[in-house]
N, C-alpha and C positions, 0 to 999 in steps of 0.2 A: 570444110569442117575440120577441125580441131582432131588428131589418132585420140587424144582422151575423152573424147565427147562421142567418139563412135559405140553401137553397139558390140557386143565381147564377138557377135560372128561376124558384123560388121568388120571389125578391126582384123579378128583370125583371117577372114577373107583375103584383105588388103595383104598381110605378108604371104597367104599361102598364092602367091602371082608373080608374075615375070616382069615386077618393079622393084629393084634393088632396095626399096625403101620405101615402108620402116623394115628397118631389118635389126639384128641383133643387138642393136645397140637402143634403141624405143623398145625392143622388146624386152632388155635386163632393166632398164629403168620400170618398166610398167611389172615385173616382176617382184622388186622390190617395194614397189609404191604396194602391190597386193598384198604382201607376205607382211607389211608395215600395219595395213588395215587388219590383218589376221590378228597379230598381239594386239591393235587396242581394242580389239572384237574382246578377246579375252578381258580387260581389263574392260569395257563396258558391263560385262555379264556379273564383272566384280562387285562393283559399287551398288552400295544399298544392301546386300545379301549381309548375314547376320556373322558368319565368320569374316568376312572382311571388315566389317562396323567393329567385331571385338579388337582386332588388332589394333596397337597404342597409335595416338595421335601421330607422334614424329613416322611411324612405318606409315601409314595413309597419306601423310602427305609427300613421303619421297614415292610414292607409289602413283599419287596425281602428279606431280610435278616430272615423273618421266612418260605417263600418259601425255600431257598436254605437249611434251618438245617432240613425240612420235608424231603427231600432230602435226606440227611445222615439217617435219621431218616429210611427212609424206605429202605437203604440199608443193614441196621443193622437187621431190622426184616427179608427181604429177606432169611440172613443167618440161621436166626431162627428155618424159615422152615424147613430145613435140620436137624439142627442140633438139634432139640426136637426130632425126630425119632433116633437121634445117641445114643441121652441118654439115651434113652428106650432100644436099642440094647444093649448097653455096662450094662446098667442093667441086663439085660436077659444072658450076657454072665457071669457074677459075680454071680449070680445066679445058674449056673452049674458048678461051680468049685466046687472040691473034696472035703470032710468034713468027709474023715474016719479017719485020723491022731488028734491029737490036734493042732500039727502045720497048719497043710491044714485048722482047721476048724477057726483058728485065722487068718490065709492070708486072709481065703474067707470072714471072718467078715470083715476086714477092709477093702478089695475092694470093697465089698457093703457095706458098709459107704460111703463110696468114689462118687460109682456109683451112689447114694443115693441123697449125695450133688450136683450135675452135673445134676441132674435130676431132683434137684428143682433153679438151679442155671439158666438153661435155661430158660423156663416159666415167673422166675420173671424178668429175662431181657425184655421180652417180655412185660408184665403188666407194667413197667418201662418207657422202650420208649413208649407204647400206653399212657401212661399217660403224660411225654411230648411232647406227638403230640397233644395232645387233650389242654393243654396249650396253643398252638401256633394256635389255629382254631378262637376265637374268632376276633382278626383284621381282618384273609382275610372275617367273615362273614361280619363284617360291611365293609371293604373295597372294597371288589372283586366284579365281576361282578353277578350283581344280577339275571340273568339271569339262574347261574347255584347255584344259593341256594340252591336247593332240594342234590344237587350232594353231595355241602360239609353237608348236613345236613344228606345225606344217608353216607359219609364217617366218620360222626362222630357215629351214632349208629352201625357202621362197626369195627368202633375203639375202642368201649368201649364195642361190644361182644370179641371182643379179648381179650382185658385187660381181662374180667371178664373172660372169658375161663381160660386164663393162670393164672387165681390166683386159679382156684378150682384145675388144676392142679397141681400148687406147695404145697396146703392145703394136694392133695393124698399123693404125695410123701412124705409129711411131718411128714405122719402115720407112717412110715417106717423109722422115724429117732431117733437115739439112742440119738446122742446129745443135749440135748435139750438147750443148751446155743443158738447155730444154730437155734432150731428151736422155741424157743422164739423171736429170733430177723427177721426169715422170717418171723414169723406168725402176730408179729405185723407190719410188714412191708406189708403185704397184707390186713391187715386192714386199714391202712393209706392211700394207692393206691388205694381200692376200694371208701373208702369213699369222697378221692378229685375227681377222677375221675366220679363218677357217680353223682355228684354235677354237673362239670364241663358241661357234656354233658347235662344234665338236663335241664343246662340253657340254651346253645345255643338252645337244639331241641325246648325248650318253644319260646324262638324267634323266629324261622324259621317257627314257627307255627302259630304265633301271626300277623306275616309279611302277611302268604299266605292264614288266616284268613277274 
């Protein structure tokens, strides 16, 4: 069975165990896929209610149209989940290949390269989309129904524990890379991601804060 397809104790179960995996890398993915469902929670409670229907045409429809891409957004991390526990496995497989030959011990280097890349390739996908979701939060907070503020204000620090999860992840795996052209350009790539993103969120939570102040 699928970590996305498990039940919520189901799954809590599965990390709280002495199997390295899913581990913090499925679980910032699945943290951000939640926090993602949290804002368009909001923006479903929106539509159809009478203050949202008065706002003008062009605000309603930038308001669906960042509804529907959290949407993709949070189908793509779905997959996430899965697939950070893959790369851990296919790690750990690369990892016991043979190394008595020269040949065997060059195969097994370059497959863990490989496995290596894959395994900070997932994470930052992760920290990627959480950072264009977290983009697309601020219209539903001033647009949406204000009712459920606290929701998308709990979805955005949901989203930016993920983001931040998924870049300490790809910083580990990064220890472990030989290339450093690669790991030059992830490493300033998670510098970038953290620092917009946790602006980003910073400021709505100050808002939301400010609001129910």
């Amino acid at each position: 069975m699928k970590l996305i397809d498990m039940t919520v104790t189901d799954f809590a179960s599965e990390v709280d165990s002495n199997s390295p995996a899913p581990g913090g890398g499925s679980v910032s993915a699945l943290a951000s896929d939640i926090g993602v469902g949290l804002a368009r929670m909001m923006a479903h409670l929106s539509f159809g209610k009478k203050k949202f229907e008065a706002l003008d045409d062009k605000t309603k429809e930038e308001f669906k149209v960042r509804f529907d891409k959290l949407g993709e957004i949070r189908t793509e991390l779905s997959t996430l989940v899965d697939k950070d526990t893959e790369s851990f496995n296919e790690f750990m497989k690369a990892l016991k290949l043979p190394k008595e030959t020269d040949e065997e011990k060059v195969a097994r280097a370059k497959t863990m390269e490989e496995a290596t890349i894959f395994s900070i390739e997932v994470p930052y996908k992760t920290a990627k989309l959480s950072l264009e979701s977290l983009k697309l939060l601020d219209f539903l907070v001033a647009n949406g129904n204000q009712n459920a503020i606290t929701d998308i204000g709990v979805g955005t620090l949901m989203i930016a524990t993920g983001m931040e999860g998924a870049i300490l992840n790809v910083k580990v795996n990064l220890m472990g890379l030989e290339n450093k052209e690669i790991h030059d350009k992830y490493s300033k790539g998670c510098k970038d991601i953290l620092s917009e993103g946790q602006k980003i969120k910073d400021d709505i939570i100050a808002k939301i804060h400010k609001q129910l102040d």
